[in-house]
N, C-alpha and C positions, 0 to 999 in steps of 0.2 A: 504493500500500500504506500509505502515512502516512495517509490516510485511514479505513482500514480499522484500522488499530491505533486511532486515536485513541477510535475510539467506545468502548473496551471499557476505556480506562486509565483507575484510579480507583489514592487512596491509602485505605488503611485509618487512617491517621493523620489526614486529614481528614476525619474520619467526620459525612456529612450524616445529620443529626437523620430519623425515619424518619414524625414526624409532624409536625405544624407546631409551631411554638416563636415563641413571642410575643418580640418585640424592644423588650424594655423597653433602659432603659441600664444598662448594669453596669459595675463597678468591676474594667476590665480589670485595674487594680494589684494586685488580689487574687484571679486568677484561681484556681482548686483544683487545688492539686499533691497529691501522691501521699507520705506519709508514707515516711521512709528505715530499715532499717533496723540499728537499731542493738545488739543483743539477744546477743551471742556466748556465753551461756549451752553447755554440753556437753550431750548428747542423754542421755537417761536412761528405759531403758524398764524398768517396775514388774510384774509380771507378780505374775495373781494367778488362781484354778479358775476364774474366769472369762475372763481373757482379759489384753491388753497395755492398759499405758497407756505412749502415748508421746508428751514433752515433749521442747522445747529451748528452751521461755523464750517462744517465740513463737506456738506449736501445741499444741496440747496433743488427742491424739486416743486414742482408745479402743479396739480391735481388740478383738472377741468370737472366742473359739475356739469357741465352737458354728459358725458361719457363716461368718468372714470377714466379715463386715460392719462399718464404723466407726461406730458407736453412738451415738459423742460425738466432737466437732470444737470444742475452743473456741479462739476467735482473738479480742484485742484483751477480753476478758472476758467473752465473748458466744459463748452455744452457739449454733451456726449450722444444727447438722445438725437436719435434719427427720425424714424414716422413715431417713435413712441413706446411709450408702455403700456401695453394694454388686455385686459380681460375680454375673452373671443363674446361671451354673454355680457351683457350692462344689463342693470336695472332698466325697468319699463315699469308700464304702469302711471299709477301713483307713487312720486317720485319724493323723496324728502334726503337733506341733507344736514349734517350735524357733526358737529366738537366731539367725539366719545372719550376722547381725553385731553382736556384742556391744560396745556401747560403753565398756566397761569396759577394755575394750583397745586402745584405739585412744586415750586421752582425749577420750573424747565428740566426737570428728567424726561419727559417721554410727550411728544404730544400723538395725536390719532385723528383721523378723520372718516368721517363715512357715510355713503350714498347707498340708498333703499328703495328699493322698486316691488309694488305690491302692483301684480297684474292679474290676477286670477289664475294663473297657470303654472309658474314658477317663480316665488318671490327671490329677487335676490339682494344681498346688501354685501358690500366692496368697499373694503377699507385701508388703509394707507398707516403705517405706525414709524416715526421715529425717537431715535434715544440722543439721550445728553452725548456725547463720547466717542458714539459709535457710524462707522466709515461705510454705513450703508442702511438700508430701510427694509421695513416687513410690511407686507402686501398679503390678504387672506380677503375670501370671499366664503357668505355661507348663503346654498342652497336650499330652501323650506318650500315643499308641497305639501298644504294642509291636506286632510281627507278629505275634502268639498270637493277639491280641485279634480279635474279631468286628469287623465294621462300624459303625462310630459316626460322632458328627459331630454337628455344631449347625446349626438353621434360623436362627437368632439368636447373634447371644453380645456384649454388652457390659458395662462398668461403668458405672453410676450413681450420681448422689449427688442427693440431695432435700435441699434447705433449709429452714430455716423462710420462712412467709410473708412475714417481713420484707425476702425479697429481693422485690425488685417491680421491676425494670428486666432488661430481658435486652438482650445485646448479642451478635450475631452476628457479624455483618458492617456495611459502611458504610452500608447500607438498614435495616438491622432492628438499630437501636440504641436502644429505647425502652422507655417504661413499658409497663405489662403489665396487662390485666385482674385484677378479682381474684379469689379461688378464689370466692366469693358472689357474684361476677358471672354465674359459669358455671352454679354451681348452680342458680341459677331460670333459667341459660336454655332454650330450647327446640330439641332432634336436629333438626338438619336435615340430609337424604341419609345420615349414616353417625354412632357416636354420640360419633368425636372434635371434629365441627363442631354446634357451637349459637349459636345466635340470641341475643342478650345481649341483655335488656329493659331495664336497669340497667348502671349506673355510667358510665365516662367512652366508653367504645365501645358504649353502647348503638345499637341499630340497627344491629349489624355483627356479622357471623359469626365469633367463634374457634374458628382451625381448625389443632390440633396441629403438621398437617403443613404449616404455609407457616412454620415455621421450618426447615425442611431444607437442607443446606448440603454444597458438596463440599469432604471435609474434608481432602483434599489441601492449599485454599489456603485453608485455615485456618490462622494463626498461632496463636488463640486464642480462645476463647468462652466467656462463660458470665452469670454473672447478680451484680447489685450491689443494694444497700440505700440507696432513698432515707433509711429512718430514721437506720440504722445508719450507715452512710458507708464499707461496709464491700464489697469486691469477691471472688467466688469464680472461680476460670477454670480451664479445660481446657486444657493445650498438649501435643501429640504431639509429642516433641522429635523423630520421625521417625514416614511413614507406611509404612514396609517390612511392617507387623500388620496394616495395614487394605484386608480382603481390596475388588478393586475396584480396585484403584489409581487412578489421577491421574482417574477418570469417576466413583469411587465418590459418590454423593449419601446422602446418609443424614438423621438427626432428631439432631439435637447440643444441642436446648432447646425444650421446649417447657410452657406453663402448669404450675404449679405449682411454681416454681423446679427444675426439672429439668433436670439438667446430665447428656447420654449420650455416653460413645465407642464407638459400634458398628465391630467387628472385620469382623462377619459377619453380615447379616440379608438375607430376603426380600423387602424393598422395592426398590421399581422392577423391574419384570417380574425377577421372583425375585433377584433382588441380587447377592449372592455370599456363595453360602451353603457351608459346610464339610460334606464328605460322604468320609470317608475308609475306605476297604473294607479289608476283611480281608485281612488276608497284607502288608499294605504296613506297614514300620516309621518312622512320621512322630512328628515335633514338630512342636508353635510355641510362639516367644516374643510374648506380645503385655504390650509397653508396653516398658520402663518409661513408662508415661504421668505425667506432674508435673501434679498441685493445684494451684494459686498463689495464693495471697490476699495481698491489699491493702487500704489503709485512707488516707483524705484526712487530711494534717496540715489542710487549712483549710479543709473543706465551705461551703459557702454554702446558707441558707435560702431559700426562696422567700420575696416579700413579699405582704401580703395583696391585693396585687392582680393577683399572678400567680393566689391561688389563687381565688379570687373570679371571673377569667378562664377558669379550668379547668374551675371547675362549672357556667357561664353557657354553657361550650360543649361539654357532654357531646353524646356521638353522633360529632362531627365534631373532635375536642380541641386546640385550645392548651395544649402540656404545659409547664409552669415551664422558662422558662431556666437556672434556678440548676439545676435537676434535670438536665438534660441536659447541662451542664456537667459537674457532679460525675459522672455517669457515665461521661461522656465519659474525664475526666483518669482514672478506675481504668482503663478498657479500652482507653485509648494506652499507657498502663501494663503492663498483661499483654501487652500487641504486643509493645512494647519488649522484656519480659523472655523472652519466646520466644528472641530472637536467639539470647542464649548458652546459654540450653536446648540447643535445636537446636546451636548447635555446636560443643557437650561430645560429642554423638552419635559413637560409643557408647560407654558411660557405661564406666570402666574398674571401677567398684566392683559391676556386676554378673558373679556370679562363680555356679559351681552348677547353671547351666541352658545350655540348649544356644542359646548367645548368645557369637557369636566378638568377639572384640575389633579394636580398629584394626587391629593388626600382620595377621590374619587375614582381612580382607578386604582390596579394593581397588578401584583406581575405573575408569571405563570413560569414555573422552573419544573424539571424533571430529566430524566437521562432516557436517553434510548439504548437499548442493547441487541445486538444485531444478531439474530437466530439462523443462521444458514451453513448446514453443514458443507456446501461446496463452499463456499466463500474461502479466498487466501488469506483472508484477516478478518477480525473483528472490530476493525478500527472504521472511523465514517470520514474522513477527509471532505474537509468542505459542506461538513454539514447544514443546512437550513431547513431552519424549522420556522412554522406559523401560523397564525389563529386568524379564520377567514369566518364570513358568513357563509351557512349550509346551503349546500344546493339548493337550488328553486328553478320554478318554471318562470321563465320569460313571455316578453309578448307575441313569442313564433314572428314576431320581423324577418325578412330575406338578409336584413345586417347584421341581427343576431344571428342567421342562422350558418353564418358562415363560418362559424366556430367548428362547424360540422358533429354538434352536441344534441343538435333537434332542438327542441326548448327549452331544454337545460341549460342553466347557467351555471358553470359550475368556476371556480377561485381565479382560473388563470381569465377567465373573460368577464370576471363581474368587477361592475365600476361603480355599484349602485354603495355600496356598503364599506366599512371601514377593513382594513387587515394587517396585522400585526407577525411582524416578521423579524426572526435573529440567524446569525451564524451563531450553530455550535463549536462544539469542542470535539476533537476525534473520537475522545470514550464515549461520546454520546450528550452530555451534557447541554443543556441551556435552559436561556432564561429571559423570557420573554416581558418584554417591561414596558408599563404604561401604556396597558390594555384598559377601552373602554368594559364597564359593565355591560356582561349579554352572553348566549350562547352562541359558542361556535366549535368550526369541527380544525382539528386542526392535522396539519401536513408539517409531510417531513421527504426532505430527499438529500441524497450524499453523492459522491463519486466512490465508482464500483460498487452499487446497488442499483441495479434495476427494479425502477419502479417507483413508491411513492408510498409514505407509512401515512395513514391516516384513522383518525380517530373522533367519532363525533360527540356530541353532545357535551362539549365544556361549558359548564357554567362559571362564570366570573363575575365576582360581586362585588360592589365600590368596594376600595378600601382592604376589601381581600384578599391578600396574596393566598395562590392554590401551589402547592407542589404534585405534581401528578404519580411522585416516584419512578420508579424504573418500569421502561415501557418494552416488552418484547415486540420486536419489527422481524417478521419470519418474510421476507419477500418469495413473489410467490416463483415456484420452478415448472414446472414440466416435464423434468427429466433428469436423466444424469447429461449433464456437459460435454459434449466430443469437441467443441473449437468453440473461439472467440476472437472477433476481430476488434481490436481496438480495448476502450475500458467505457464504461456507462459516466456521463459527465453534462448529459444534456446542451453539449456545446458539440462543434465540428470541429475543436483545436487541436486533437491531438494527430489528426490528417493532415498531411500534405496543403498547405496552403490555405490550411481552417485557422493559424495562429492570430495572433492579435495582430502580428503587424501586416497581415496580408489579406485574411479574409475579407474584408471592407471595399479593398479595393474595384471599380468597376470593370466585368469583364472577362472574372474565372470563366466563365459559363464556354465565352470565344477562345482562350489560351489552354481548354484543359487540353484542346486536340495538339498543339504544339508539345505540351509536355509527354503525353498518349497518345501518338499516331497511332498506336494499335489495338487503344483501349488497353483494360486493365485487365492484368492472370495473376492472382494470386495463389501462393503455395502457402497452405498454413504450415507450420513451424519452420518456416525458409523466409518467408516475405517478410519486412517491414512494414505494418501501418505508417507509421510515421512518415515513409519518401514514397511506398509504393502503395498507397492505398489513398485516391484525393479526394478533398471535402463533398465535392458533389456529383452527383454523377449527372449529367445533362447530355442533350441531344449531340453528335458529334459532327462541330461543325466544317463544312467541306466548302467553304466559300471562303476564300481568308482574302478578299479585297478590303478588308479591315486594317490590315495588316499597313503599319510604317515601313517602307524598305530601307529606312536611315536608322531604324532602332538596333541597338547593337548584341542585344539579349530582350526579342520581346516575349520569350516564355514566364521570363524571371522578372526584368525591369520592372519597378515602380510606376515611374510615368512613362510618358512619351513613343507609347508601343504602337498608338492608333493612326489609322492614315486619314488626313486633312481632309475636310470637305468642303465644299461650297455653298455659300447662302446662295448663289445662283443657282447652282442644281437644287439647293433644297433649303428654301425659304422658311422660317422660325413658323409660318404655321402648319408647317408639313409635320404633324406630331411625331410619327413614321422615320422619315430620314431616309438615311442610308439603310437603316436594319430592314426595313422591304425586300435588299439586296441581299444583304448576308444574313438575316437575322433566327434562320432557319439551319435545320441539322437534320443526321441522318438518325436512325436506332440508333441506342449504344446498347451493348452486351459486354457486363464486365464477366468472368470468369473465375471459380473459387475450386484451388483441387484440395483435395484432401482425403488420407488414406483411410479404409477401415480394416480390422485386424479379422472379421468373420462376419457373413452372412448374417445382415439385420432385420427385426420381426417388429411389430405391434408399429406404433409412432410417433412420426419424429416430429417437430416444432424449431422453425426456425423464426428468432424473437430479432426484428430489427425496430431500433431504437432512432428515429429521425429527430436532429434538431431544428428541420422544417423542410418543407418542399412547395412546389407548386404547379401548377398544371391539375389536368384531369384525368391524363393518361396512365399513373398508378406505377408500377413496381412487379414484371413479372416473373415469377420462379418458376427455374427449370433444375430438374436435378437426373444428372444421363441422359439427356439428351429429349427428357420428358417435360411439357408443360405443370406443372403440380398448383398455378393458380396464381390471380394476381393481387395484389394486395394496394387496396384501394385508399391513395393518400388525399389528405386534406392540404387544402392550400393554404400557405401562413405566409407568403408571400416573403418568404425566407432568401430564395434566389432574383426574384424582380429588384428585392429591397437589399443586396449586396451583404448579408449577414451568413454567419457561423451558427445563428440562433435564430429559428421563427419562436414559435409556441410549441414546444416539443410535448413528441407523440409514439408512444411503442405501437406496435403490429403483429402478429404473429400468425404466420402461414404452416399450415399443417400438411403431412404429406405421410403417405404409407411407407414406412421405414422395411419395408420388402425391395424397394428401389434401390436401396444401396448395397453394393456390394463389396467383396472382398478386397486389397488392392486400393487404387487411385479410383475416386468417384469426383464430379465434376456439377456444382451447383451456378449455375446462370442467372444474371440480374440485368433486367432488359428494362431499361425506358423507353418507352416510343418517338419516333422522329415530330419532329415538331420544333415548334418554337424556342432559342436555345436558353432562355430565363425560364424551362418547366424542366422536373426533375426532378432529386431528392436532395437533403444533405445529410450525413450521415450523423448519428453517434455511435452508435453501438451495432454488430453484430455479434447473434450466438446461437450455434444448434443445438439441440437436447434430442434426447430419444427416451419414450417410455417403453421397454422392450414388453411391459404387461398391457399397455394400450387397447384398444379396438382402430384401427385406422379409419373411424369416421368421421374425423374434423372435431371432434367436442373437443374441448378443453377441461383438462380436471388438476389440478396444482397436485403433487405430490407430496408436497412439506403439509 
């Protein structure tokens, strides 16, 4: 199991640079810190028929009462805001505005403002909070449908804030910590497949596709994200001092930045096979609180310039970029920065100065502890690496929507897709351990999944009562088998990283789907106990493309390259409302059939179950197995839009296709994985494979666990 943890531990404080960075030598004595501050001015909000201005010496922002929208952001002397900060839903209705925390009485520690819309359908109220001291603001809105109310709900719902251009660095994660095209880069580019991806003919990514969505992120293990100023030296960030708002819990993936300096916290949206979207029906009397979400801005006391041969370096190597070291320095130190300042975000949670909404306090919740222990006599350990555990609302029936129902669940709404309700989520500990803290009162069922478990422990009916901490004690997780185990490819992780091109720094990028055939001109033939997962088994398996006019002939590795692998188009051949493009052209593939040998030692009876583990796929065309040369059936995937949207993770999904273990024989047998020609974004991505055999079986497809 140390094995298996190790592939997936990374620090977010060591954050590798996500495109190449030239190694001049630098003046580690003056590496770039992060300016302190020092500013204890009292919070002063000015109100005037247009809206709030609210200062503390260090922010200075602008709230519109037409909207809720923050208009104006100045930090360090420098308006930052673009089109804005804004909540996708505003108040309507009957509209009222109001002081909720007047600073005037307090001596300027903390002021608040807040705008209320009573419409008969969704009431909303959207509030703005700043502190004496502090180098950024909290933003929360709370959701109430009385029982009266009809049926309402959101397909979407999050907050935004748009910069000016002068941010040009985005920082995600330890992979996607970099400079950014820029908005005149995208403009002349040229749609290809859909029209958030284009073809960049110009600037430092020329010959590479910017594609919205390969900045998506699950914002569970998110401390922090957002975007900095090379000009400026000046850093913006997102931190979710908790995700109990963010429907989806600990699997939610969602768009947290993407071009144009945009900075999003999605509550609730329909991405990845319908996401977890909010649908709440008539007769039922619900809230939510979503946020308080914290802003955080930062500024370097000592930025560093590039020299003229870093940048000289930069334009000599557009396409394929060496980005300035001083650049990604300075990035760097803002967004160890915003890591660091999450901590005590996060563990002020929850905040005692939100008061007014239905938002319980410390005293009123409490926390839930217990250990898990893992029951599988195949299992190589008993240890959980990476384990997560957490307390969601029970199943329910939704409103059968065609949006709900592309979770491929039918009515059911079950944790990974519901946005309606609160969820409470921890990382354990390998023996099992955790400890779940600052759960509202209520029942619920709660989940558990680890690396090297297949599967998913769950347990319902927890009741949690203010003020009551529960320990659950030790929980036997018996996952369920099938069989005894003849092979396994790979290890259970819910992600596609431990494949071929599924890692952090490469998954994202647009365009596996086009390069797997450069890497596989022959497709894939695995030998169990000879092959590598790691080099010779890749993240996804898609249609196998035979058009490569895609293809850069200037690119000097474009199986492996980074950027600049794509060939130029033209806004004359294909004008920005041609959604299509080029992919018309190439955007098609043939079958693929990867290949799996593996021996058996005697004539096999009763049957076998092959369990594969997708971290998503897409299309409609499924997954079909053959074993000797036999069909044995296809295995019918759900779309999570895992390959359109450039990820290692949609909404993962086990399978398990059943087949008469009389088909294998003695010797070398031969098992077939066929996706159908088609479009080259449908497909599968992998986690896990593994066969079992019940040699006492009946070979009639039932399913019966043997533990």
């Amino acid at each position: 199991m140390k094995a298996i943890a190790s592939l997936r531990l990374f620090s977010l404080f060591a954050v590798i640079p996500a495109v190449i960075v030239l190694a001049f030598s630098l003046d580690c004595a003056a590496a770039p810190t992060v300016e302190k501050t020092q500013v204890k001015a009292p919070v002063t909000i000015t109100e005037s028929d247009a809206g709030w201005t609210m200062d503390n010496g260090i922010i200075k922002a602008f709230v519109s009462k037409k909207n809720t929208h923050v208009t104006s952001l100045i930090y360090h002397g420098i308006e930052i805001m673009g089109p804005g900060g804004i909540w996708e839903s505003t108040p309507g209705g009957k509209v009222t505005q109001a002081i909720t925390i007047d600073p005037t009485k307090n001596g300027g520690e903390r002021g608040e403002i807040a705008i209320k819309g009573v419409d008969g359908k969704m009431d909303i109220e959207i509030r703005y909070t700043l502190e004496r001291g502090v180098s950024g603001f909290y933003t929360y809105a709370e959701y109430t449908h009385p029982a009266t109310y009809p049926a309402a709900g959101f397909g979407e719902n999050r907050f935004i804030l748009q910069m000016k251009p002068t941010f040009d660095w985005l920082s995600v994660d330890a992979d996607r910590n970099m400079l950014m095209a820029s908005g005149k880069d995208t403009e002349t580019g040229v749609v290809v497949h859909a029209k958030e991806q284009r073809i960049l003919s110009e600037g430092i990514y020329k010959n590479s596709v910017e594609h919205k969505y390969s900045y998506c992120a699950e914002m569970y293990k998110l401390p922090a994200y957002g975007w900095s100023s090379t000009k400026d030296h000046i850093g913006v960030y997102f931190i979710n001092p908790s995700t109990e708002y963010i429907g989806g819990g600990a699997a939610k993936l969602d768009l947290v930045c993407h071009l144009g300096a945009t900075l999003l916290d999605y509550w609730t949206s329909g991405h990845y096979a319908g996401g977890a979207c909010c649908a709440v029906p008539a007769g039922e009397d619900w809230k939510k609180v979503v946020g308080p979400i914290f802003v955080y801005l930062n500024a370097l006391e000592n930025p560093k310039d590039p020299s003229k041969e870093e940048l000289d370096t930069l334009k000599a190597t557009e396409g394929n970029p060496t980005i300035p070291p001083t650049w990604h320095d300075n990035a760097t130190a803002l967004f160890d920065d915003a890591i660091a300042r999450a901590k005590p975000v996060k563990a002020a949670w929850p905040f005692e100065w939100v008061n007014g909404v239905d938002y319980p306090h410390k005293d009123q919740r409490a926390n839930v502890t217990g250990q898990l222990v893992l029951k599988d006599p195949q299992a190589a350990s008993t240890k959980l690496p990476h384990l997560t555990v957490g307390l969601s609302h029970p199943d329910y029936t939704g409103n059968g929507s065609a949006f709900a129902r592309r979770s491929g669940n039918g009515d059911l709404v079950t944790w990974e897709h519901d946005g309606n309700y609160y969820q409470f989520w921890t990382d354990g500990t390998e023996d099992g351990k955790f400890d779940i803290t600052n759960v509202r009162p209520g029942t619920y069922t709660m989940h558990a999944f680890a690396d090297g478990v297949l599967g998913e422990y769950a347990q319902t009916d927890i009741k949690v009562e203010a003020g009551k901490n529960l320990d659950l004690g030790k929980l036997d997780w018996k996952p369920v088998r099938y069989g005894k185990q003849l092979w396994e490819i790979g290890f259970p992780t819910r992600y596609a990283d431990k494949f071929l091109k599924g890692d952090g720094a490469n998954y994202w990028l647009w365009g596996w789907c086009m390069r797997y055939s450069l890497l596989f001109p022959n497709d894939i033939t695995y030998t169990i106990g000879k092959s590598d997962y790691r080099k010779d088994w890749f993240f996804e398996q898609v249609p196998h493309s035979e058009n490569h006019a895609w293809l850069n002939p200037n690119a000097k590795d474009p199986a492996n390259q980074r950027f600049g692998w794509v060939k130029e188009e033209s806004l004359k051949d294909y004008p920005q409302t041609n959604e299509a493009g080029p992919w018309r052209v190439y955007g098609k593939g043939r079958a693929t059939t990867w290949t799996i040998k593996f021996d058996m030692e005697k004539p096999s009876q009763g049957q076998a179950a092959l369990r594969v583990a997708l971290a998503g796929s897409d299309g409609g065309g499924g997954l079909e197995v053959g074993v000797n040369g036999k069909s044995v059936g296809t295995i019918q995937t759900i779309s999570t839009n895992a390959l359109r949207y450039n990820t290692n993770k949609g909404v993962w999904r086990q399978y398990t296709q059943t087949f008469d273990a009389s088909l294998l024989k003695p010797g070398e047998n031969t098992m077939t994985l066929t996706v159908p020609a088609g479009d080259l974004t449908t497909g599968v991505v992998y986690d896990y494979l593994r066969l079992e055999l019940n040699d006492e079986a009946k070979p009639d497809g039932s399913l019966k666990p043997v533990n």
